[in-house]
Backbone as CSV, one residue per row, in Angstrom:
resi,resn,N_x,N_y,N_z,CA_x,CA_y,CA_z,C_x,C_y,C_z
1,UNK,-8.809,-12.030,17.463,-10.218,-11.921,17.074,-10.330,-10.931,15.911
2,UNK,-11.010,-11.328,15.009,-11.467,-10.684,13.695,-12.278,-9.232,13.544
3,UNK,-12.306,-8.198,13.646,-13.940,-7.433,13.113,-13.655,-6.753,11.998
4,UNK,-14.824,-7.265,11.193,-15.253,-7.096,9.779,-15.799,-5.638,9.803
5,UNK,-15.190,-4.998,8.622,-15.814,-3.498,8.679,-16.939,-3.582,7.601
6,UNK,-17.982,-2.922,7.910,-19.454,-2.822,6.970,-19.247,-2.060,5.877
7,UNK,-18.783,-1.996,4.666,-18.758,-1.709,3.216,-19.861,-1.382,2.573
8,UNK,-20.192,-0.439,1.776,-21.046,-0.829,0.458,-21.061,-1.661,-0.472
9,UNK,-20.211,-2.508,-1.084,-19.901,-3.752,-1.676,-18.946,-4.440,-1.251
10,UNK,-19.450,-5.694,-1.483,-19.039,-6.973,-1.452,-17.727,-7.172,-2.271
11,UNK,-17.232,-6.569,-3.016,-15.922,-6.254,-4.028,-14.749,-6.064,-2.976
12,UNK,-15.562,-5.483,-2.187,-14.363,-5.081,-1.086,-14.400,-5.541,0.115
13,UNK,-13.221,-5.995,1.241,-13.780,-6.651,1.843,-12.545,-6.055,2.873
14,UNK,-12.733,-5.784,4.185,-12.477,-5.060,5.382,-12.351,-5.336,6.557
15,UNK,-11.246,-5.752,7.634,-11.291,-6.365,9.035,-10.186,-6.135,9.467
16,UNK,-10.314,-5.979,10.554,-9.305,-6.118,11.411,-8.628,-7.362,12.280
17,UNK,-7.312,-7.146,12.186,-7.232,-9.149,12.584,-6.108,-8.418,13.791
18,UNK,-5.929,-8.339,15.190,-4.655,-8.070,15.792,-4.853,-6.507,16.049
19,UNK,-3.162,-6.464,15.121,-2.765,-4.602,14.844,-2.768,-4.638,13.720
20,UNK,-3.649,-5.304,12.965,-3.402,-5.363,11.704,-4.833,-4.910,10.727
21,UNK,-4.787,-3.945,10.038,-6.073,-3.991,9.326,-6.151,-4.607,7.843
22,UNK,-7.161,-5.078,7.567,-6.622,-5.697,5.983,-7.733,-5.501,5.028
23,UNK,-7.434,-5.015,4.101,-8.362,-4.136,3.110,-7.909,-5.429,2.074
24,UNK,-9.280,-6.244,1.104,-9.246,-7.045,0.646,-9.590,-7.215,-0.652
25,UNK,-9.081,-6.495,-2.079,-9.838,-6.407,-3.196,-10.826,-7.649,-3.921
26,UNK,-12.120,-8.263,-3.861,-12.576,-8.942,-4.408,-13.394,-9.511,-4.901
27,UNK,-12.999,-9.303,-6.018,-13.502,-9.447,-7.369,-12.696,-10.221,-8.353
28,UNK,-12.613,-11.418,-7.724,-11.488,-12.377,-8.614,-12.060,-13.005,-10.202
29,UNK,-13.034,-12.807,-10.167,-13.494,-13.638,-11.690,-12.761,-12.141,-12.740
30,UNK,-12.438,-11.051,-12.542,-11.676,-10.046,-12.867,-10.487,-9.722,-12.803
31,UNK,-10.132,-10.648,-11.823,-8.885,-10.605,-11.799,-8.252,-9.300,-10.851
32,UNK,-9.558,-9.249,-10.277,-9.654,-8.389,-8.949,-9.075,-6.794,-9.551
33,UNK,-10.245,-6.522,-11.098,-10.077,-5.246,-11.344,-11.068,-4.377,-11.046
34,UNK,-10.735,-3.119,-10.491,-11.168,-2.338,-9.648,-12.319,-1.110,-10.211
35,UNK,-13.482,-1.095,-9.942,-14.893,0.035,-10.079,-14.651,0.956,-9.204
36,UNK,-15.647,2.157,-9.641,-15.401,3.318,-8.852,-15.729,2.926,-7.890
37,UNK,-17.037,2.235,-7.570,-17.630,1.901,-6.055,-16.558,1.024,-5.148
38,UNK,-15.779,0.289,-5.814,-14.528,-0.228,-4.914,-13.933,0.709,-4.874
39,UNK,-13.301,1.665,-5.571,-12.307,2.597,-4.700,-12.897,3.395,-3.559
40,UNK,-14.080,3.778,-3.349,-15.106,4.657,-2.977,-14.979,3.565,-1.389
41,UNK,-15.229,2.363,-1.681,-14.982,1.622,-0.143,-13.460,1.578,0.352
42,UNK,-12.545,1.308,-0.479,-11.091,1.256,-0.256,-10.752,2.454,1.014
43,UNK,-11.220,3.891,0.569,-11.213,5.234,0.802,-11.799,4.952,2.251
44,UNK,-12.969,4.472,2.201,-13.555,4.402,3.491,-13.502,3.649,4.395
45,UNK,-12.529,2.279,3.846,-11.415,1.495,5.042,-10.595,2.415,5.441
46,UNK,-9.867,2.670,4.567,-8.432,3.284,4.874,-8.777,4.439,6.166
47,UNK,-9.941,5.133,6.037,-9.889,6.214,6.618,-10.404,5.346,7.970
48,UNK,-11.338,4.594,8.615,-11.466,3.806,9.829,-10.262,3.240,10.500
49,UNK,-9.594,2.884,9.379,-8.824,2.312,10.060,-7.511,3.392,10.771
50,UNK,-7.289,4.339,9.806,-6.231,5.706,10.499,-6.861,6.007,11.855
51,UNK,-8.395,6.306,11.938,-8.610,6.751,13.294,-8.954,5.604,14.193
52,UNK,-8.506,4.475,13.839,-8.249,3.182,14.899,-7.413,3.051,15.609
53,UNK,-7.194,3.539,16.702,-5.790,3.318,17.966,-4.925,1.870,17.889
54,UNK,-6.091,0.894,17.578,-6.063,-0.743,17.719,-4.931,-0.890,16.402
55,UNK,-5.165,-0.196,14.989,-4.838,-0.789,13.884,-3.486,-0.314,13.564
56,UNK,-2.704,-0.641,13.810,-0.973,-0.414,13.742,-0.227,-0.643,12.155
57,UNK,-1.084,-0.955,11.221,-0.302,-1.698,10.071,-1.543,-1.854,9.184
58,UNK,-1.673,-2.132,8.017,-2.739,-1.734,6.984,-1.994,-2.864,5.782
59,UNK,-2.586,-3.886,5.921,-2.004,-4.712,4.574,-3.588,-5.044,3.447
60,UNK,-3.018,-4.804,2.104,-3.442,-4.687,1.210,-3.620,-6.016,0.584
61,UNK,-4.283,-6.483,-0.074,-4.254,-7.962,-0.886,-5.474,-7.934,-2.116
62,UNK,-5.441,-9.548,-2.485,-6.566,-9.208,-3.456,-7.068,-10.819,-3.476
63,UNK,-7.791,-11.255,-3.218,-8.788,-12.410,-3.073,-8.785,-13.476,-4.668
64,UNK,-8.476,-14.519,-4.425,-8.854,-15.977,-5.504,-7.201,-16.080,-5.462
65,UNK,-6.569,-15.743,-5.361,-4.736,-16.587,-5.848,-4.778,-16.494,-6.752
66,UNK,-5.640,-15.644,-8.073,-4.898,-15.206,-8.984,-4.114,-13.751,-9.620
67,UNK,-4.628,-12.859,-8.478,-4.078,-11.494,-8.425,-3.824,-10.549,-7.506
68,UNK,-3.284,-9.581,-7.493,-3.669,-8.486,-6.590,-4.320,-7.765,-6.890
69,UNK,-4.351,-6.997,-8.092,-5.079,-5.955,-8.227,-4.656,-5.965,-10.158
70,UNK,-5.685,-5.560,-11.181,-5.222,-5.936,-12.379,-5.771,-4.497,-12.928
71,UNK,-5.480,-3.659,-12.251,-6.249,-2.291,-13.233,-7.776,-2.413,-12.793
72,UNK,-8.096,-1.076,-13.635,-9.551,-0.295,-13.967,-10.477,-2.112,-14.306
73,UNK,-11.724,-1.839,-13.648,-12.924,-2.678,-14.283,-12.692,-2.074,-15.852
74,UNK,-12.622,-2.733,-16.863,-13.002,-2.154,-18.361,-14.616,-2.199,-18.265
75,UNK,-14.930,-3.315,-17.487,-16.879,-3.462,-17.807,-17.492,-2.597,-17.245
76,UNK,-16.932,-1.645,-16.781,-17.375,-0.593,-16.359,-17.168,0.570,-16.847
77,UNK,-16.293,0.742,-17.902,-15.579,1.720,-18.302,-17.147,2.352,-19.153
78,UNK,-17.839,1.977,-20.141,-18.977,2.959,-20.388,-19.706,3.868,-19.550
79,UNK,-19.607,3.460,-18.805,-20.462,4.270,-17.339,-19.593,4.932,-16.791
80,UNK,-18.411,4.861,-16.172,-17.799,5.185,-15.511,-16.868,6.076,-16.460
81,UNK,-16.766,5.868,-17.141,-15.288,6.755,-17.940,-16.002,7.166,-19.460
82,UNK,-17.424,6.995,-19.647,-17.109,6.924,-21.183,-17.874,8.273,-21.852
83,UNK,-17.609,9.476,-21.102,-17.140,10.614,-21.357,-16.166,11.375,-20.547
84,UNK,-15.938,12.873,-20.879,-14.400,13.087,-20.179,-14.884,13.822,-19.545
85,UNK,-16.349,14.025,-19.046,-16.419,14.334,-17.379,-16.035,13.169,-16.587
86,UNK,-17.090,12.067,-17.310,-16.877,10.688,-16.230,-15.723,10.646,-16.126
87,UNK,-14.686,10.269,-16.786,-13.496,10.362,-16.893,-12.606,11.013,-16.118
88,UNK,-12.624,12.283,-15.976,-12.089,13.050,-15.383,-12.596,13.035,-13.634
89,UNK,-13.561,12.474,-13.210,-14.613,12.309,-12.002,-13.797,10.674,-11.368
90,UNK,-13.720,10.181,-12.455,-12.658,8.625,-12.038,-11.777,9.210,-11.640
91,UNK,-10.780,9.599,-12.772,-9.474,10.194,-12.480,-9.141,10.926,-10.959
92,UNK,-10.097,11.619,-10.599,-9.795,12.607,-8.986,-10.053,11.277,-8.301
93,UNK,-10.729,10.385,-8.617,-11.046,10.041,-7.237,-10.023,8.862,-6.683
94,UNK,-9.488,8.278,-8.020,-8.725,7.622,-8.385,-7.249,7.865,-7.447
95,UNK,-7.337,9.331,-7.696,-5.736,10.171,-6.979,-5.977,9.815,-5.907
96,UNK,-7.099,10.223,-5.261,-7.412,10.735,-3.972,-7.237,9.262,-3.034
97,UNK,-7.471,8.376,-3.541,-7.434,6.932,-3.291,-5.591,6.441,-3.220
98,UNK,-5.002,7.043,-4.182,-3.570,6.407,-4.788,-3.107,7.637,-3.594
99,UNK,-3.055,8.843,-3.278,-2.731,9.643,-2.613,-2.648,8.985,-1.053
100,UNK,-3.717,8.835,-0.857,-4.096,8.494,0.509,-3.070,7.460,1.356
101,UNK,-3.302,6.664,-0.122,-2.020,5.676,0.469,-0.539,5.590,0.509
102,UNK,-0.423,6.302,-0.455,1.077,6.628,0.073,1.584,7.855,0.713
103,UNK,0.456,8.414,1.317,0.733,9.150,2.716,-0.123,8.755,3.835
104,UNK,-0.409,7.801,3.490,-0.706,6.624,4.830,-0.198,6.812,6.196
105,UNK,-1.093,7.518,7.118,0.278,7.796,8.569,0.449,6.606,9.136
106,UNK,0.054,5.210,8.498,0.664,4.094,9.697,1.134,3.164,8.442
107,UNK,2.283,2.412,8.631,2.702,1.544,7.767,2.079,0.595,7.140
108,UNK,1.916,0.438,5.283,1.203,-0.305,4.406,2.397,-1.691,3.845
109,UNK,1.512,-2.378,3.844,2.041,-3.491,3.273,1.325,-3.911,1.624
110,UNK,1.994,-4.325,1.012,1.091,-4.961,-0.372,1.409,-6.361,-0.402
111,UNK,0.012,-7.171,-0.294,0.551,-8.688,-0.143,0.183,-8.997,-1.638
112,UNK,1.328,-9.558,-2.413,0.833,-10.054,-3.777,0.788,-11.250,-4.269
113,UNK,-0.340,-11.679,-4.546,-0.246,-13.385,-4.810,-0.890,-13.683,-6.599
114,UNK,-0.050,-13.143,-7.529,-0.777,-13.344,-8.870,-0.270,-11.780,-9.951
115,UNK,-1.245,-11.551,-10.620,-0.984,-10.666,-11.553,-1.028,-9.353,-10.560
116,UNK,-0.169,-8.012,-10.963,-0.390,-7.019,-10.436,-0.172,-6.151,-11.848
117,UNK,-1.272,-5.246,-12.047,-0.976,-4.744,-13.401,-1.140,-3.082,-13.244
118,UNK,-1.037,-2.465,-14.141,-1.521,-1.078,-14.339,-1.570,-0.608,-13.166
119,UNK,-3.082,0.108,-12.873,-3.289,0.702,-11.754,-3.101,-0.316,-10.425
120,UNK,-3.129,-1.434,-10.514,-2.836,-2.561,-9.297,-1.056,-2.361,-9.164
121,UNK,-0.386,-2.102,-10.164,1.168,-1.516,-10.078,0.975,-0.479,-9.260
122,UNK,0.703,0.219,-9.768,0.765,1.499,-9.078,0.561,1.840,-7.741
123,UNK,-0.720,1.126,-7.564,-1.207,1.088,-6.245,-0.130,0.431,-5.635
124,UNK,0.067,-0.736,-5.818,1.313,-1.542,-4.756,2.670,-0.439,-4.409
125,UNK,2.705,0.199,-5.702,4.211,1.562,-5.527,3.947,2.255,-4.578
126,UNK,2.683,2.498,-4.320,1.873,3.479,-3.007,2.022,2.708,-1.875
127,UNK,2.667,1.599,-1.556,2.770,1.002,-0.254,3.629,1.225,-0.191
128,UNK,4.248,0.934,1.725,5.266,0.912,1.560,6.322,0.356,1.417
129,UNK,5.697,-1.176,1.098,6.903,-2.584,0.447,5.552,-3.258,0.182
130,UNK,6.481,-4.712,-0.547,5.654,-5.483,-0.881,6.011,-6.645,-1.039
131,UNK,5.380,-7.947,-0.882,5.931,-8.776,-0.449,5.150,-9.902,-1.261
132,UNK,5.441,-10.768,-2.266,5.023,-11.623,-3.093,5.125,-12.983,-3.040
133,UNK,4.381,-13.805,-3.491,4.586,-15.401,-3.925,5.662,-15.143,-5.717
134,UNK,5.537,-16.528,-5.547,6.858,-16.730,-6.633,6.354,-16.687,-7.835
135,UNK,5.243,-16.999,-7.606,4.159,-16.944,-9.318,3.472,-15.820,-9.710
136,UNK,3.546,-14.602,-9.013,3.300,-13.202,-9.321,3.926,-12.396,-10.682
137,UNK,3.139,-12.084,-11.165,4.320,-11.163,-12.571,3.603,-9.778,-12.203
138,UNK,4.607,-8.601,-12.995,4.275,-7.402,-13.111,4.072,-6.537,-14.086
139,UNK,3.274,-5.344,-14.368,3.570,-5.100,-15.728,3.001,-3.922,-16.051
140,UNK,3.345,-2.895,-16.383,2.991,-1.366,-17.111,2.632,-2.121,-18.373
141,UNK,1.350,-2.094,-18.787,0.888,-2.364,-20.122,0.283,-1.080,-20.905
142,UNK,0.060,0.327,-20.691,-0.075,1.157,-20.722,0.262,1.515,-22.659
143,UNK,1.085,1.262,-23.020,2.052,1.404,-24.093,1.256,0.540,-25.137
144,UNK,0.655,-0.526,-24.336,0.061,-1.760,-25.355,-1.554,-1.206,-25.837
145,UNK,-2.510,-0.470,-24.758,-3.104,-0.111,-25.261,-3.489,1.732,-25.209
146,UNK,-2.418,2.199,-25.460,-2.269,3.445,-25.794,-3.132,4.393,-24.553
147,UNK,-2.875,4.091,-23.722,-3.078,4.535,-22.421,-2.107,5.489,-21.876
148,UNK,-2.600,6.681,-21.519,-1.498,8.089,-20.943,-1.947,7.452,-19.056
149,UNK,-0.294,7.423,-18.991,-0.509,7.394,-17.410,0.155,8.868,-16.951
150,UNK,-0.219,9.238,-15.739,0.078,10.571,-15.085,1.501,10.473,-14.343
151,UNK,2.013,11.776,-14.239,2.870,11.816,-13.697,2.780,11.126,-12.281
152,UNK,2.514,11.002,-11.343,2.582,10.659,-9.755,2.614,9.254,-10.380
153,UNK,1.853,8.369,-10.867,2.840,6.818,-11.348,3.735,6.646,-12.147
154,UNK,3.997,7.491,-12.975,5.071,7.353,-12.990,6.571,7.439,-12.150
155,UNK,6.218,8.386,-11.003,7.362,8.857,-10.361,7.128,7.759,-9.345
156,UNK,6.328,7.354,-8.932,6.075,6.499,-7.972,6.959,4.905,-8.626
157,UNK,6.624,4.684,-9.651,7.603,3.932,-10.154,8.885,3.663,-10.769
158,UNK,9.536,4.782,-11.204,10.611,5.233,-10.302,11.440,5.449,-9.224
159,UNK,10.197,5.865,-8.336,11.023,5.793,-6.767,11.103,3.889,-6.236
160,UNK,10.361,3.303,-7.272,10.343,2.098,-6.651,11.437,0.961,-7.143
161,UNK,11.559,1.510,-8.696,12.799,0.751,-8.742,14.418,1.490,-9.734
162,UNK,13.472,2.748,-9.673,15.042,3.635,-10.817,14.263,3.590,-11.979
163,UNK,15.361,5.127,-12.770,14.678,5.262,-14.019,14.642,3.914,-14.903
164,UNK,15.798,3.768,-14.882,15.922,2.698,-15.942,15.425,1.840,-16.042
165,UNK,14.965,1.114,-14.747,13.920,-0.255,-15.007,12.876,-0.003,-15.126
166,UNK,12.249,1.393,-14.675,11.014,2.109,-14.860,10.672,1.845,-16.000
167,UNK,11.759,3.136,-16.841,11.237,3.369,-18.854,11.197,1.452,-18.897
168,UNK,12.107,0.059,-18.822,11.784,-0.482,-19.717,10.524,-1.559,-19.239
169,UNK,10.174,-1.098,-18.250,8.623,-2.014,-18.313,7.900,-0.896,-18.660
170,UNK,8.021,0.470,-18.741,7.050,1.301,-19.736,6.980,1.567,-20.843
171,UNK,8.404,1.323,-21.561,8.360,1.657,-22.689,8.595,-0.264,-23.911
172,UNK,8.770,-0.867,-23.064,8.207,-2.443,-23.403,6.953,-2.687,-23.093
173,UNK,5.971,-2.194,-22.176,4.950,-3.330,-21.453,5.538,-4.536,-21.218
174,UNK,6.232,-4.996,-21.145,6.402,-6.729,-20.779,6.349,-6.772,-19.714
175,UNK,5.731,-8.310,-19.353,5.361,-8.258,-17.840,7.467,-8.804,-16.975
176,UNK,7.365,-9.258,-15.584,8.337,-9.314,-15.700,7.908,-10.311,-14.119
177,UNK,8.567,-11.453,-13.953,8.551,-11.891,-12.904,8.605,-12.101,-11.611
178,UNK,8.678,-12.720,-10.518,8.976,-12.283,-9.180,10.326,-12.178,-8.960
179,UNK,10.814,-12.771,-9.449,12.603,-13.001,-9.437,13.006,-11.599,-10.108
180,UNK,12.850,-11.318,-10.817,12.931,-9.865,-11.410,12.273,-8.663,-10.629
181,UNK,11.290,-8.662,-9.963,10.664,-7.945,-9.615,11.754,-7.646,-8.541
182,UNK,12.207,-8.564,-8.037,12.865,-8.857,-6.452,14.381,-7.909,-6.519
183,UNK,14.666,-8.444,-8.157,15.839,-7.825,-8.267,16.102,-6.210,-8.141
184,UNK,15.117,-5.892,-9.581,14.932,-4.463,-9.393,14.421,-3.298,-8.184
185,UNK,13.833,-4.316,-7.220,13.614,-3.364,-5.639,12.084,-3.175,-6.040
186,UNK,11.623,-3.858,-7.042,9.919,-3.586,-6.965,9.163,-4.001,-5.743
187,UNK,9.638,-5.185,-5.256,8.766,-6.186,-4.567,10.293,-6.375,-3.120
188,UNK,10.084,-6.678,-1.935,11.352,-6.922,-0.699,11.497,-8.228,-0.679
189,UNK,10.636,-9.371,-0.649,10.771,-10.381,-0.676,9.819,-11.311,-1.467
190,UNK,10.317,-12.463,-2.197,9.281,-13.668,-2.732,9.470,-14.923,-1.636
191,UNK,8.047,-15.400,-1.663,8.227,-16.799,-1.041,7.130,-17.298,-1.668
192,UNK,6.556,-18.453,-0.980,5.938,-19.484,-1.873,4.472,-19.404,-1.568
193,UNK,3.826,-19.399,-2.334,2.456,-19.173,-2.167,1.496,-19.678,-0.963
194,UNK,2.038,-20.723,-0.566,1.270,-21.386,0.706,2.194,-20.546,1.827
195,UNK,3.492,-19.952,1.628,4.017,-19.437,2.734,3.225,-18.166,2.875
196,UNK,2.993,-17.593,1.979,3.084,-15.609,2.062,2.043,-15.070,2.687
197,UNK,0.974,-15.484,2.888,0.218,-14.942,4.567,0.842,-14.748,6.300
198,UNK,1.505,-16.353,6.345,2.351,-16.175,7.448,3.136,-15.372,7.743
199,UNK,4.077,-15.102,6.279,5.256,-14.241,6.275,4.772,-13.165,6.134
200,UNK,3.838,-12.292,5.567,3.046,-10.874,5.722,2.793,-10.631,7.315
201,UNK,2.210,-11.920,7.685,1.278,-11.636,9.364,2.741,-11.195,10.299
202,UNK,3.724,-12.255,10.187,5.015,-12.096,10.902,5.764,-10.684,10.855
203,UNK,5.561,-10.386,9.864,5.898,-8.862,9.464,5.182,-7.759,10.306
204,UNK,4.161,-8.195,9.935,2.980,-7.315,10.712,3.491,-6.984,12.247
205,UNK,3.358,-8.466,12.794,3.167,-8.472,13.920,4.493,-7.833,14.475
206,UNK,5.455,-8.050,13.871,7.125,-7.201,14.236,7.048,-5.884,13.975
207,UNK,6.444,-5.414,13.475,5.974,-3.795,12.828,5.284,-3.173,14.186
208,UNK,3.958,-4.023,14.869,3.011,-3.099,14.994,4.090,-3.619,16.658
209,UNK,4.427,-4.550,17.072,5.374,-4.572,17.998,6.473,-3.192,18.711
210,UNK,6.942,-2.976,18.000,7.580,-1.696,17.356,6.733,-0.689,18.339
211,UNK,7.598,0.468,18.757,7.065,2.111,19.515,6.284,2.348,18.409
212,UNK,4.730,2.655,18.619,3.916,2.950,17.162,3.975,4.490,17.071
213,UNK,4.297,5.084,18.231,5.195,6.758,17.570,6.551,6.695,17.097
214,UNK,7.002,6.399,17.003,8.250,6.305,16.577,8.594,5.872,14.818
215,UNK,7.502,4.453,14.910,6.978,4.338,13.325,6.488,5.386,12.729
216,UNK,5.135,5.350,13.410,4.534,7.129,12.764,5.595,7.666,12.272
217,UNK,6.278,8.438,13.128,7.619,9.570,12.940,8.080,8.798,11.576
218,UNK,8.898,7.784,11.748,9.652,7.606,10.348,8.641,7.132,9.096
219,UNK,7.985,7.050,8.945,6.590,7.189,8.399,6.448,8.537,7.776
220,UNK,6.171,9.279,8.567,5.793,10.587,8.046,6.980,11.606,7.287
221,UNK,8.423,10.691,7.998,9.245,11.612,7.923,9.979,10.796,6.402
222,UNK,9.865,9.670,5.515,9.823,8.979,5.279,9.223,9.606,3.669
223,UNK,7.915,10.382,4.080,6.854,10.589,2.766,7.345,11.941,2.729
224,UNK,8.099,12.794,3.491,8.603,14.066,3.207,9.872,13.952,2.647
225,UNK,10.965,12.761,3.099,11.744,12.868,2.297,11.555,12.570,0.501
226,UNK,10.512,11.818,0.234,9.939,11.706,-0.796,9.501,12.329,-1.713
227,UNK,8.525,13.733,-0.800,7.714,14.454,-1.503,8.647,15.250,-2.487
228,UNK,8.355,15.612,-3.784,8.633,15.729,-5.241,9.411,17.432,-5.113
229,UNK,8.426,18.077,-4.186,8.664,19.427,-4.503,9.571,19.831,-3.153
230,UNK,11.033,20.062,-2.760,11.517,20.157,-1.541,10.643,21.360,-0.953
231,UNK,10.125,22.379,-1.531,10.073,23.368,-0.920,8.751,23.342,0.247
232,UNK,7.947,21.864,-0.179,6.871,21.566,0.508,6.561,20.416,1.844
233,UNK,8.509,20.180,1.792,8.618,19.646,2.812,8.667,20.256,4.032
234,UNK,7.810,19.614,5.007,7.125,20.150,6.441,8.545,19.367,7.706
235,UNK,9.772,20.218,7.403,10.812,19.463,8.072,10.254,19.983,9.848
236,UNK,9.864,20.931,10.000,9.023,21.481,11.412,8.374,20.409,12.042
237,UNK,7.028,19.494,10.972,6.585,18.473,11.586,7.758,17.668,11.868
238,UNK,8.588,16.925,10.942,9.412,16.038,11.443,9.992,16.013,12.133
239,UNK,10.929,17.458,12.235,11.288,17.734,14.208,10.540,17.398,15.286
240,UNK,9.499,17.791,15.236,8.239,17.733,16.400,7.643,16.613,16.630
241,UNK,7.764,14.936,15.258,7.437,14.055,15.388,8.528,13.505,16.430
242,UNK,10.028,13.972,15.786,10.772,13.207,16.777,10.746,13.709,17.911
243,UNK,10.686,14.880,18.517,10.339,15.550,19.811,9.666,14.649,20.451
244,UNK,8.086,14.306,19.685,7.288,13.492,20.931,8.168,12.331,21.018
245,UNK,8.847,11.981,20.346,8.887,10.358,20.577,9.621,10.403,22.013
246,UNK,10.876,11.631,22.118,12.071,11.451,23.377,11.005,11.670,24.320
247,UNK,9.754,12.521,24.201,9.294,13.044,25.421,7.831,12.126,26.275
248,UNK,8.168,10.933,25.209,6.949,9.690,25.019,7.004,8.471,26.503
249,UNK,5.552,8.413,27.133,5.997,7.652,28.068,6.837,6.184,27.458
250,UNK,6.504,6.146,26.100,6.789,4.866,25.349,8.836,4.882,26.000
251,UNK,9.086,5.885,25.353,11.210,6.197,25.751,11.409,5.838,26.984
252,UNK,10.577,6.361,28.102,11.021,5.650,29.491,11.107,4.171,29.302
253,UNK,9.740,3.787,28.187,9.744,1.703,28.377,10.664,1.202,27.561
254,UNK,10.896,1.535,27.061,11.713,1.427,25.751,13.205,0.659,26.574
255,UNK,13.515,2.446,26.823,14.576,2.505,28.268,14.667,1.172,28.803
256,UNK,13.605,0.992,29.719,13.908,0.122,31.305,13.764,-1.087,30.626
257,UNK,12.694,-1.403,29.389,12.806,-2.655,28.830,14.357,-3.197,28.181
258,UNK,14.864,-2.353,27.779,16.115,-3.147,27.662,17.532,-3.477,28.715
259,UNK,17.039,-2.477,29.616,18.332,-2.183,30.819,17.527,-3.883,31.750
260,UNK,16.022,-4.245,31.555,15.765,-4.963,32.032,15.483,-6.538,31.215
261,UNK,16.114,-6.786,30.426,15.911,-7.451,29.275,15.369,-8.219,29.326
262,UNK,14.109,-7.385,28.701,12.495,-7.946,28.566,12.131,-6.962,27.443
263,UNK,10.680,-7.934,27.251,10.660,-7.046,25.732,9.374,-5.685,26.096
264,UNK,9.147,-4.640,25.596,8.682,-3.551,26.256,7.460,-3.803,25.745
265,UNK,6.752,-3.126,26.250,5.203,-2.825,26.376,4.630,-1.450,25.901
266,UNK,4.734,-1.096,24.568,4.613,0.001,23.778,2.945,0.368,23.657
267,UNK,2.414,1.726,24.185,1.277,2.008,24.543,0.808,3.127,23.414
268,UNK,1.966,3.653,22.791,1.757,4.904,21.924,1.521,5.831,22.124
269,UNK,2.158,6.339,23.583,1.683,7.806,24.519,3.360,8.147,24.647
């Protein structure tokens, strides 16, 4: 059974299907490019759904089959950006949005069916895989129209596929395919456009299946091995994540479910 979360716009679109929550960018006559007021709802899925017991998994997408996410609204850019307060007022909120998600405490998916560009790159780097149709391309265009991107996408794209393939979709813009994408470790798997819902949901459903402390834990422990600055890694929490897990009624089921081979019944206590 479905429930639809109540938004301020219609751009964005919000439900829960399972253990699964699914945050829906759309605005396809755009090519599903993104306004402040969509990030402003994005922010306010994401956060319902963290304090949802029910929602085990958080997949991302973008509505019409022709994109995921293609960058900044430009038709918005006078209003929104077109001084360097506005500008700078995008920019935070922008982080705070790109932040959120890739310290996401429950596992993100990026489902991509079409163009993923700029900030829709980026954002997908903020998941934690991603999983495409075959007709998807990718592309740092940044270079093409003299656009400064910030450090955290850049490093984020980096961590996603190495320097080297990084600089040359940044320092080319060229877009680059699914087959390519696949190669370089941008994207985990391509399949075919009528397949890649099933194969996202199947994922899902094997994910949220899964001890959901135990995910947490490598999750969290996951974005610390990550984090940029060692000295701000919280290795204390990560001890203590794995602590609960041994001391979790989940380890007793875990236990007897396999000594009894059957599949366990994971409660998240």
């Amino acid at each position: 059974m479905s429930t639809e979360l109540s938004l301020p716009t219609d751009k964005i679109l919000a439900h829960v299907d399972g253990a699964a929550g699914h945050i829906i960018f759309n605005n396809p006559e755009r090519y599903n490019a993104v306004s402040l007021e969509m990030w402003d709802a994005v922010e306010m899925a994401l956060a319902a759904f963290a304090n949802d017991d029910k929602v085990r998994i958080v997949i991302l997408s973008g509505a019409g089959g022709k994109a995921f996410v293609s960058g900044a609204d430009i038709s918005k850019f006078e209003k929104e950006r077109g001084s360097r307060e506005a500008t700078e007022h995008y920019n935070s909120r922008l982080k705070v949005v790109y932040d959120t998600v890739e310290n996401y405490p429950k596992p993100t998916i990026a489902m991509i069916d079409g163009h993923c560009l700029g900030g829709g790159l980026n954002l997908a780097c903020c998941t934690d895989f991603r999983i495409a149709s075959g007709k998807s391309r990718f592309a740092m265009p940044a270079a093409k129209l003299a656009l400064g991107y910030p450090y955290d996408a850049v490093r984020r794209l980096i961590n996603a596929v190495g320097a080297a393939a990084a600089k040359k979709m940044m320092f080319t813009a060229k877009a680059i395919d699914a087959e390519a994408a696949l190669h370089s470790g941008l994207i985990q798997e391509v399949v075919s456009e009528d397949a890649l819902a099933q194969r996202v949901a199947e994922l899902a459903e094997t994910i949220a299946g899964n001890a959901p402390l135990t995910v947490r834990a490598m999750k969290y422990i996951s974005t610390q091995v990550l984090q940029p600055d060692p000295s701000a890694r919280n290795l204390a929490g990560c001890d203590e994540m794995v602590a609960a897990c041994f001391a979790s009624e989940d380890y007793v089921e875990g236990r007897n479910a396999f000594m009894e081979k059957r599949k366990p019944d994971f409660k998240g206590k």
